[in-house]
C-alpha positions in Angstrom: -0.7 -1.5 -3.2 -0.2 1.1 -0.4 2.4 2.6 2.1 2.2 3.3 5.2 3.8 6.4 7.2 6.8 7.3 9.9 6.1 7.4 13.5 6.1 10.2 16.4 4.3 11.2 19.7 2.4 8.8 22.0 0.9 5.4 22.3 -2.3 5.4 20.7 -4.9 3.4 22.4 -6.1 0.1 21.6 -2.9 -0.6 19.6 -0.4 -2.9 22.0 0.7 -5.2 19.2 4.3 -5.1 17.4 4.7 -5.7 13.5 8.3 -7.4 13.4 9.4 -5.7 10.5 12.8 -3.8 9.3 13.0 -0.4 10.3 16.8 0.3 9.0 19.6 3.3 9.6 22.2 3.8 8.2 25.2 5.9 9.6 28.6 6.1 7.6 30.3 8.7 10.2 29.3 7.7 13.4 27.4 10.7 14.4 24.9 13.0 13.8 25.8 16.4 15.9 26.8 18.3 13.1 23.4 19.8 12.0 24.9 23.0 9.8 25.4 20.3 7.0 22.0 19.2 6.4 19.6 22.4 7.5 20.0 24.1 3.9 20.6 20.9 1.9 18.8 18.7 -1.1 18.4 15.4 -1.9 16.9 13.9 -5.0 15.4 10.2 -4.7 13.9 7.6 -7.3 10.0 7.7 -7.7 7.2 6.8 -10.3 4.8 8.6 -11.9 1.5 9.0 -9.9 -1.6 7.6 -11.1 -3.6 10.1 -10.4 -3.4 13.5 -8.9 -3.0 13.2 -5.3 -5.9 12.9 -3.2 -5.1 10.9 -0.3 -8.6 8.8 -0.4 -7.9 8.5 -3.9 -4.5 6.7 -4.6 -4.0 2.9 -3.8 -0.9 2.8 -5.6 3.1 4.0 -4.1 3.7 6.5 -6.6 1.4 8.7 -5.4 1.3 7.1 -2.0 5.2 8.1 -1.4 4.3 11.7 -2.3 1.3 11.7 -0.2 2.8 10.1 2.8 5.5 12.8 2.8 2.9 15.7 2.2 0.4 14.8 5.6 0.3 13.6 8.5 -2.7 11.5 10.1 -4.0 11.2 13.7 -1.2 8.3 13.9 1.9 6.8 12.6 3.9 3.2 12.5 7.4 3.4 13.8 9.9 2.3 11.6 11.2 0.1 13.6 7.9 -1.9 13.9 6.3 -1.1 16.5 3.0 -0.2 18.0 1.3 2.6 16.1 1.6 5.8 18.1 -0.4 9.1 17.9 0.3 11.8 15.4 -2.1 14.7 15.3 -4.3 13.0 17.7 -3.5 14.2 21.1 -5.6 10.7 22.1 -8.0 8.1 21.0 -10.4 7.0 24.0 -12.9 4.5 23.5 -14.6 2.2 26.3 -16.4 -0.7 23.8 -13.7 -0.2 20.9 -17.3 1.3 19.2 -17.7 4.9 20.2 -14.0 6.9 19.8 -13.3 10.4 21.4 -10.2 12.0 19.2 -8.9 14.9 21.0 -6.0 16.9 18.1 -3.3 18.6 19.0 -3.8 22.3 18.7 -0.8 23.6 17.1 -0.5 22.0 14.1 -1.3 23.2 10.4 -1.9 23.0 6.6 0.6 23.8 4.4 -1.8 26.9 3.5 -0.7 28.0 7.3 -4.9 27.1 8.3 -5.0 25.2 11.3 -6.0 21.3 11.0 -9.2 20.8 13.3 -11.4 18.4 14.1 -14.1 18.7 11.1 -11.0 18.8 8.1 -10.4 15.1 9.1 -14.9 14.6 9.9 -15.5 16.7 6.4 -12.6 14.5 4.9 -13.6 11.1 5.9 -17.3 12.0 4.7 -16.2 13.3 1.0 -14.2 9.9 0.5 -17.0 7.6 1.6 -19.9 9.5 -0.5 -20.1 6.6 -3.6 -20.9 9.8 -6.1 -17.6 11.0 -5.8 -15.6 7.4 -6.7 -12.7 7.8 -4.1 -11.0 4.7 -4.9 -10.2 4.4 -0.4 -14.1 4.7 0.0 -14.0 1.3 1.7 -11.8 2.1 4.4 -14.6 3.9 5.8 -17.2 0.9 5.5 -16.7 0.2 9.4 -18.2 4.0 10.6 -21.5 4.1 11.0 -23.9 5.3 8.5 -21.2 4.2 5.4 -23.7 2.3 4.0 -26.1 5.0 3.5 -23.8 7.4 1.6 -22.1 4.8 -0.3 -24.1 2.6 -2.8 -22.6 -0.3 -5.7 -23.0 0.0 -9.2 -25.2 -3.1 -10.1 -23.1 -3.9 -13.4 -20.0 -2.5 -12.5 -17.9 0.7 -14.2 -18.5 -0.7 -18.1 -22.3 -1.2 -17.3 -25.7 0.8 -18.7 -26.8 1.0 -14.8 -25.7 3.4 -12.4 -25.1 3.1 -9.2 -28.6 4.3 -6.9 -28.3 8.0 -5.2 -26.9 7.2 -1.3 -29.6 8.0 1.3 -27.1 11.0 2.5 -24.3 12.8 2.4 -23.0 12.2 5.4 -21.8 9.7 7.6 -24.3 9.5 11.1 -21.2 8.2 12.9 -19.2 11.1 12.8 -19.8 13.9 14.4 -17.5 17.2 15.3 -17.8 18.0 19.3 -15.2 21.0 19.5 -12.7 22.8 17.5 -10.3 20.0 18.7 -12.3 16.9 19.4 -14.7 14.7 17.0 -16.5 11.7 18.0 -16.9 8.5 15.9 -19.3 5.4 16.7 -19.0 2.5 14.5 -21.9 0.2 13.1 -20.2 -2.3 15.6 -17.2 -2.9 17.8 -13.7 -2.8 16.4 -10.8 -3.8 17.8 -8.5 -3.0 15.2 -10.4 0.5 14.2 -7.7 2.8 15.8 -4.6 1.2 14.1 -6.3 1.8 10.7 -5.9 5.8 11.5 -2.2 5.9 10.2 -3.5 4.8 6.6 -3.4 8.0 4.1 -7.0 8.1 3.7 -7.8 9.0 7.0 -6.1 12.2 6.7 -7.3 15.9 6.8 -8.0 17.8 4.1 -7.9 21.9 4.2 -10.8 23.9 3.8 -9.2 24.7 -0.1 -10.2 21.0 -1.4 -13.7 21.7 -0.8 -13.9 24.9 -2.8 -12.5 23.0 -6.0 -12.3 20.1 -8.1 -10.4 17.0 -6.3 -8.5 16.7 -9.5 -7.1 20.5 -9.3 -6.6 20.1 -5.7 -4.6 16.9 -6.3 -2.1 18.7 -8.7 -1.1 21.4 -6.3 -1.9 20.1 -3.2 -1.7 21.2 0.5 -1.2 18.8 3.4 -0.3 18.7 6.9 3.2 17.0 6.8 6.9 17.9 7.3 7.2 19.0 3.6 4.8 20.6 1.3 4.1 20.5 -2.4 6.5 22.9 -4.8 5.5 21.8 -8.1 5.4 18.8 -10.5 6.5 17.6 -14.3 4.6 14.6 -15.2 7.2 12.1 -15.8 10.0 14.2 -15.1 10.1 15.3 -11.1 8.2 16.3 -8.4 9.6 18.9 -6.4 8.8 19.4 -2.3 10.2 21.7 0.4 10.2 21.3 4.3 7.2 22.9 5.7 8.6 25.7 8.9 5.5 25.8 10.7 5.3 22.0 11.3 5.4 21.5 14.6 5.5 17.6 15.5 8.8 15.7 16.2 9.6 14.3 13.1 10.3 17.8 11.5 12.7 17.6 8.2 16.3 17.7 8.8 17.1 19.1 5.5 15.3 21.7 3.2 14.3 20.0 -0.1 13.5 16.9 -1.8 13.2 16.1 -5.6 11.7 12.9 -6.7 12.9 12.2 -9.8 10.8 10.1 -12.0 12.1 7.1 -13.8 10.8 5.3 -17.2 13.8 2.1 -16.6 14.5 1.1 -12.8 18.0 0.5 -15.0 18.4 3.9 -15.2 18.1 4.9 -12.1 20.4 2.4 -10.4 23.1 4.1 -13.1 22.1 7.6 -11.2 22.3 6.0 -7.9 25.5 4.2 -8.7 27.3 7.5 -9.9 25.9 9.6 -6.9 23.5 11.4 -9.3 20.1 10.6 -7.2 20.7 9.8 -3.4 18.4 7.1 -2.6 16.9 3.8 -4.4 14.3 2.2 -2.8 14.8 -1.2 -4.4 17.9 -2.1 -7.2 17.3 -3.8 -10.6 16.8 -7.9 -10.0 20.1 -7.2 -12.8 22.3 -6.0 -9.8 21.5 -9.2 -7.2 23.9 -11.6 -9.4 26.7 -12.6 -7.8 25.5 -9.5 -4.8 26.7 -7.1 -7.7 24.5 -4.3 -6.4 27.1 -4.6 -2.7 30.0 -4.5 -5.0 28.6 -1.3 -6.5 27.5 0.5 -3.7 29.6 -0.7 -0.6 28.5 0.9 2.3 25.7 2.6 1.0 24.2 -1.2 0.2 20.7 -1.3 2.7 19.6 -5.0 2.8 16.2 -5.2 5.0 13.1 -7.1 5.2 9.6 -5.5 4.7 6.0 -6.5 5.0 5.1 -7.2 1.2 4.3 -9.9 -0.8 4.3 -10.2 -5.0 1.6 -11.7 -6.2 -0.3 -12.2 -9.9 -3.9 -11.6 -10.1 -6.4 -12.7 -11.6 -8.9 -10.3 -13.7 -12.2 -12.4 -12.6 -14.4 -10.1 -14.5 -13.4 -12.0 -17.6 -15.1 -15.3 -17.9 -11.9 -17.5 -18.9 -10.4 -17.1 -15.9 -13.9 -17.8 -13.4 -13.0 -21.5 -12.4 -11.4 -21.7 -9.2 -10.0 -25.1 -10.6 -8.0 -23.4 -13.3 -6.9 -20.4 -11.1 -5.6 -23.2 -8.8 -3.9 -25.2 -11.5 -2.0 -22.4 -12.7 -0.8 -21.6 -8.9 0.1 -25.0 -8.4 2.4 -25.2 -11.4 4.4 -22.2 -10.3 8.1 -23.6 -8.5 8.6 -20.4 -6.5 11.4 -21.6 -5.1 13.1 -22.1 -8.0 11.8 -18.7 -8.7 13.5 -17.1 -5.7 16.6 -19.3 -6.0 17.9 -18.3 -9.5 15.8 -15.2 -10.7 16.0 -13.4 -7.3 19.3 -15.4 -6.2 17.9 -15.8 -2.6 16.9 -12.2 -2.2 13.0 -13.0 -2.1 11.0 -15.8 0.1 8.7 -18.6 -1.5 5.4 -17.4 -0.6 3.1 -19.8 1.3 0.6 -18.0 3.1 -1.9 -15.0 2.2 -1.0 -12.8 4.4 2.6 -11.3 4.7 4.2 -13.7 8.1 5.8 -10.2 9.2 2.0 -9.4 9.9 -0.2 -9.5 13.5 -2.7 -12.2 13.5 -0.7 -13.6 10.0 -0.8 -17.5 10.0 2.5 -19.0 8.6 1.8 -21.9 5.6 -1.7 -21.1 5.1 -1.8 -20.8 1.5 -2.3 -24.5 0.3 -2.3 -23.3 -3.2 0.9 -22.1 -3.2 2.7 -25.3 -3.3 4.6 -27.0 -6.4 2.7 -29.6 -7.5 2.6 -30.3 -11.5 0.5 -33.5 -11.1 -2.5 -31.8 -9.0 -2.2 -28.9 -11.2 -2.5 -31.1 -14.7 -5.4 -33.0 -12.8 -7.1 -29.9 -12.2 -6.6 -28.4 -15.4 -7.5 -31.5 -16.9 -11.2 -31.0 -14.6 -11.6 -27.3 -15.1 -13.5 -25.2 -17.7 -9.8 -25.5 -19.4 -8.2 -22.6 -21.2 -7.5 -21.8 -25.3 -5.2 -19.5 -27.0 -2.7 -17.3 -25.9 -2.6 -16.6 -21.9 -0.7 -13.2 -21.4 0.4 -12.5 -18.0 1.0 -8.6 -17.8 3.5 -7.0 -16.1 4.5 -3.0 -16.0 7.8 -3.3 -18.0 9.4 0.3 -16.2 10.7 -1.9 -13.2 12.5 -5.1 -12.7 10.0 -8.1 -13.4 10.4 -8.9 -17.0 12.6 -12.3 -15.4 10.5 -13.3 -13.1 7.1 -13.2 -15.0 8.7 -15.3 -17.9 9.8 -17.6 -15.7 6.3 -17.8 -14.5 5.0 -18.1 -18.2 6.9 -20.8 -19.1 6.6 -23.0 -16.2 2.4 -22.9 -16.6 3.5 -23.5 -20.4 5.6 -26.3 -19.3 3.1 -27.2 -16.5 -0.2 -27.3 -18.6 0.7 -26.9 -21.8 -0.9 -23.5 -22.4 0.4 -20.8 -24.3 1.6 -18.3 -22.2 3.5 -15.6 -22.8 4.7 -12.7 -20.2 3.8 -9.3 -21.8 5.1 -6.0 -20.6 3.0 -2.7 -20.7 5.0 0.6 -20.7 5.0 2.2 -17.4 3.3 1.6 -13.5 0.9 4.3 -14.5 -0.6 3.4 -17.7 -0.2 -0.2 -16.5 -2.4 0.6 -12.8 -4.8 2.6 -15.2 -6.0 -0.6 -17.0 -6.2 -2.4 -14.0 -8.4 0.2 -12.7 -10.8 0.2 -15.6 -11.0 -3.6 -15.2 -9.5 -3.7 -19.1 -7.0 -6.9 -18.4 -7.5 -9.6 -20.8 -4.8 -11.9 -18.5 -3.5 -12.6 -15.2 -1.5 -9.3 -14.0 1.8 -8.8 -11.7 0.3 -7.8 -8.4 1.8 -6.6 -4.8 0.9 -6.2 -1.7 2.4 -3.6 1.3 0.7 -3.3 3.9 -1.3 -0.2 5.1 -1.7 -0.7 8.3 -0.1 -3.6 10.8 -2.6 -6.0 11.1 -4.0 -9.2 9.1 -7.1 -7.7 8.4 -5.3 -5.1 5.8 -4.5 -8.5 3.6 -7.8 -9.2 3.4 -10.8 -6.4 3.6 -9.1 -4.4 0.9 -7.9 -7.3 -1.3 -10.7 -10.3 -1.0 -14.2 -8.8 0.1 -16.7 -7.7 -2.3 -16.3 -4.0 -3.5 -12.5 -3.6 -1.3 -10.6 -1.0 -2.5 -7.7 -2.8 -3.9 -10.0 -6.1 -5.4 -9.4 -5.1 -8.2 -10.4 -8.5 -10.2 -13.8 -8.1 -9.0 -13.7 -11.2 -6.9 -16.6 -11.6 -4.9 -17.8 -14.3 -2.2 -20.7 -14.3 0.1 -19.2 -16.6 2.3 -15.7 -14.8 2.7 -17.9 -11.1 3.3 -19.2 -12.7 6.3 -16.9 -14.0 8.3 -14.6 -11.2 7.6 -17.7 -8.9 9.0 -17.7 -11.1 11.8 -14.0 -10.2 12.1 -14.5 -6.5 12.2 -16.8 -7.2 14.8 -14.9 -9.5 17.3 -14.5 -8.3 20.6 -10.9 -9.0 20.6 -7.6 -9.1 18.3 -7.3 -12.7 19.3 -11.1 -13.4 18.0 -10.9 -11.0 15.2 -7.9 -13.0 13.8 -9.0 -16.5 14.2 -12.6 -15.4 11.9 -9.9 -13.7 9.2 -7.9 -17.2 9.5 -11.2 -18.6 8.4 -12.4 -16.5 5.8 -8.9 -17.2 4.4 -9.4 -20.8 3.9 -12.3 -20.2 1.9 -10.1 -17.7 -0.3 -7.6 -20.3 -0.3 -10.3 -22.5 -2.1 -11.1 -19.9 -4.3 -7.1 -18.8 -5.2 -8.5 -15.3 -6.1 -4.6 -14.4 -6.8 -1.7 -16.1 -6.5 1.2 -15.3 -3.5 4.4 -16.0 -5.5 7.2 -14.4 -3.1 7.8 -12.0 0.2 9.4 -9.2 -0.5 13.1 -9.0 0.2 14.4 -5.4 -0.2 18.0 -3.8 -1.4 18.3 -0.2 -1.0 20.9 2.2 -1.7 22.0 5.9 -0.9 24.5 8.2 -1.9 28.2 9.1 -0.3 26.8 12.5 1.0 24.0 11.0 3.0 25.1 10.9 6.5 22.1 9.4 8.3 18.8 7.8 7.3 16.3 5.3 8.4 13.7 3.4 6.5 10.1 2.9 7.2 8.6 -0.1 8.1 7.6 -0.7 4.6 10.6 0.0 3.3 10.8 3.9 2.1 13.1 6.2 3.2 11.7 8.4 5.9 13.2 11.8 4.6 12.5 13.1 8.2 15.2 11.4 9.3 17.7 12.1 6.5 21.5 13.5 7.7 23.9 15.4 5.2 
């Protein structure tokens, strides 16, 4: 799952649609003249440990995506408040066939290393994260520019396998090309409406000269972006600490001077910190806190309700044979009463989920998700017609954050449902738990999520559903959803592009890949001394926008 960014400067072009999601402020004293309080000051927020080190095109996950989101700044950004994606970096985005793009930077911005961003960091960038050799987890993102296919190739047998994957044809994409200082070109295999709102996504961001002269990995643990703060140092599992960057020079320049994200083993732990004024913002309270609304109780005032475009979801580890019969995968989603679910483990804080896209999504279609219903009779018919299932079924879950409830409630109703043996198991922390996922070691179906990248239906299912997408991480793969979602990408129109997605999304329906279980309902808090703050469209807090 990734995040997407906050918003400033102009309209980009070919992006007039509107994602109605929650941007939220919040503003306990009624104004926000008094600058003096907030230009010197510190807050300390609630964050997970990264994955990985932080490479943009290398992090699919929002511990390192939060970090990286705050540390650069693409060509464009999504307002908070939902709107259409507007230019960041780029100055503009002209295209005549929605094929061939002209992006003209703005001149005056810079790395954190005070080197100025120009048009080949984001060209040299885009071309190091789409060369297969060098296993950028975002590689895919790139798959629409021309050329992608000859410098990125599949491993025949996967990760585990004896093969390797063949040397690409090149190193370099033939669809990119720098024109100027300030201006690169980029012509994709075929037209694509949606192309330019995709450029807000982290990997489409520059990278300074300084990444190319080391390893990724050392880059990504001292790391130099583009965005209103930069990198100050970082404790694994402890705090990462980042300070606002002078020489930015868009309009969403910090209002304060430093942020500390504190790291958290227990989501428990830090409510305690947010509750007592220790840490000053909490993305999403403990499921412990939503009885009887304890969590307003608590915070009062500094209570944040909003909605956001993200759905929770179990998936399905494909790769191992139990779990390769569509009829079981569909038996087990049938048996799961989400409502029930949402009613008395999330006491109405969360949404039955019945489609497989996110409804706060363009060119989402509502009710869509025929699997998703509640049906023990279909789901003991199919079980009884499937390859069936024997001994234990674990159902894994990252036990650092609140979902121990919800999982076991998922356990026992397939227990109760099909009479399996299934049990909700926890693993220690997001981390180690995404680090499995990623080395396709899950022997069971796996707590999933979904927020959005990028504000359009085809972010729920390139990434997630098509062969080799950067977040399909159950290796599910079918021929006929690849095509019609590559006749998406090339639809000369959002309308058509959508209406091939809603079909390649009744096959996936058929296929129930994963399972939709809820949409994300999302409690926030912040401390007495914050002033002002908004949240992004997905939910974080945009520090840029932070008042003492």
């Amino acid at each position: 799952m990734r995040v997407s960014k906050r918003a400033s400067g102009a309209l980009a072009v070919g992006a007039a649609f509107a994602l109605v999601a929650s941007g939220c402020s919040n503003d306990n004293s009624g104004g926000s003249d008094d600058a003096s309080a907030s230009k010197d000051g510190a807050i300390t927020i609630e964050g997970t440990q990264p994955e990985r080190p932080l490479v943009p095109a290398d992090t699919t996950e929002t511990g390192g995506g939060a970090i990286i989101d705050y540390l650069w700044t693409g060509l464009v950004e999504y307002p908070n408040n939902g709107g259409a994606p507007q230019n960041a970096v780029a100055e503009s985005i002209e295209t005549k066939d929605s094929k061939v793009f002209t992006i003209k930077l703005k001149q005056n911005t810079k790395f954190h290393d005070g080197t100025p961003v120009k048009a080949e960091n984001f060209v040299k960038a885009w071309n190091w994260a789409a060369y297969g050799p060098n296993g950028a987890q975002n590689a895919s993102f790139f798959a629409d520019i021309q050329g992608f296919d000859e410098v990125y190739t599949e491993d025949p047998d996967g990760p585990d396998g004896p093969k390797k994957a063949p040397e690409p044809k090149a190193k370099e994409m033939s669809g990119l090309k720098v024109i100027d200082d300030w201006t690169f070109e980029a012509t994709l295999a075929a037209p694509t409406a949606v192309w330019p709102t995709k450029l807000g996504y982290s990997a489409f961001v520059p990278l300074p000269d300084a990444f190319f002269t080391q390893k990724p990995e050392e880059f990504g643990k001292k790391p130099i972006g583009n965005g209103p703060v930069k990198f100050v140092s970082w404790q694994d599992d402890i705090e990462i600490k980042l300070t606002r960057f002078d020489d930015y020079s868009l309009r969403d320049r910090m209002k304060i001077k430093d942020v500390t994200v504190k790291i958290f083993q227990e989501d428990t732990a830090a409510y305690a910190e947010l509750v007592s004024g220790t840490i000053d913002f909490m993305q999403q309270v403990p499921v412990s806190s939503l009885a009887g609304d304890k969590w307003k109780a608590d915070l009062g005032d500094r209570a944040i309700a909003s909605i956001t475009p993200s759905t929770g979801i179990i998936a399905f580890p494909i790769y191992d044979k139990r779990f390769q019969d569509p009829k079981l995968r569909r038996a087990v989603s049938l048996s799961i009463d989400r409502k029930a679910i949402t009613d008395k483990i999330f006491f109405g804080n969360r949404t039955p989920a019945d489609s497989w896209a996110n409804p706060l999504t363009p060119g989402a279609e509502p009710g869509n998700c025929t699997a998703c219903q509640y049906n023990p009779d279909e789901a003991k018919k199919l079980f009884a017609e499937s390859s069936g299932f024997t001994g234990k079924m674990q159902l894994f879950y990252n036990g650092d954050a609140s979902h121990k409830e919800w999982m076991e409630a998922v356990a026992q109703q397939i227990k109760t449902t099909l009479n399996i043996d299934a049990v909700a198991t926890p693993m220690p922390t997001f981390a180690v738990f995404r680090q499995n996922i990623n080395a396709h070691k899950m022997t069971g179906p796996y707590r999933a999520g979904w927020q959005q990248d990028y504000p359009d239906v085809e972010n729920w299912i390139m990434p997630l559903y098509v062969t080799g997408g950067s977040s399909n991480d159950g290796l599910y793969s079918n021929p006929e959803v690849d095509a019609l979602a590559k006749e998406a990408l090339a639809a000369p129109s959002l309308d058509e592009s959508h209406k091939k997605f809603a079909e390649a999304v009744k096959k996936i329906d058929q296929d129930v890949p994963s399972i939709p279980v809820y949409f994300q309902g999302q409690q926030s808090g912040h401390s007495e001394k914050i002033k002002k703050m908004e949240l992004t469209n997905v939910g974080e807090i945009d520090i840029t926008s932070v008042e003492l």
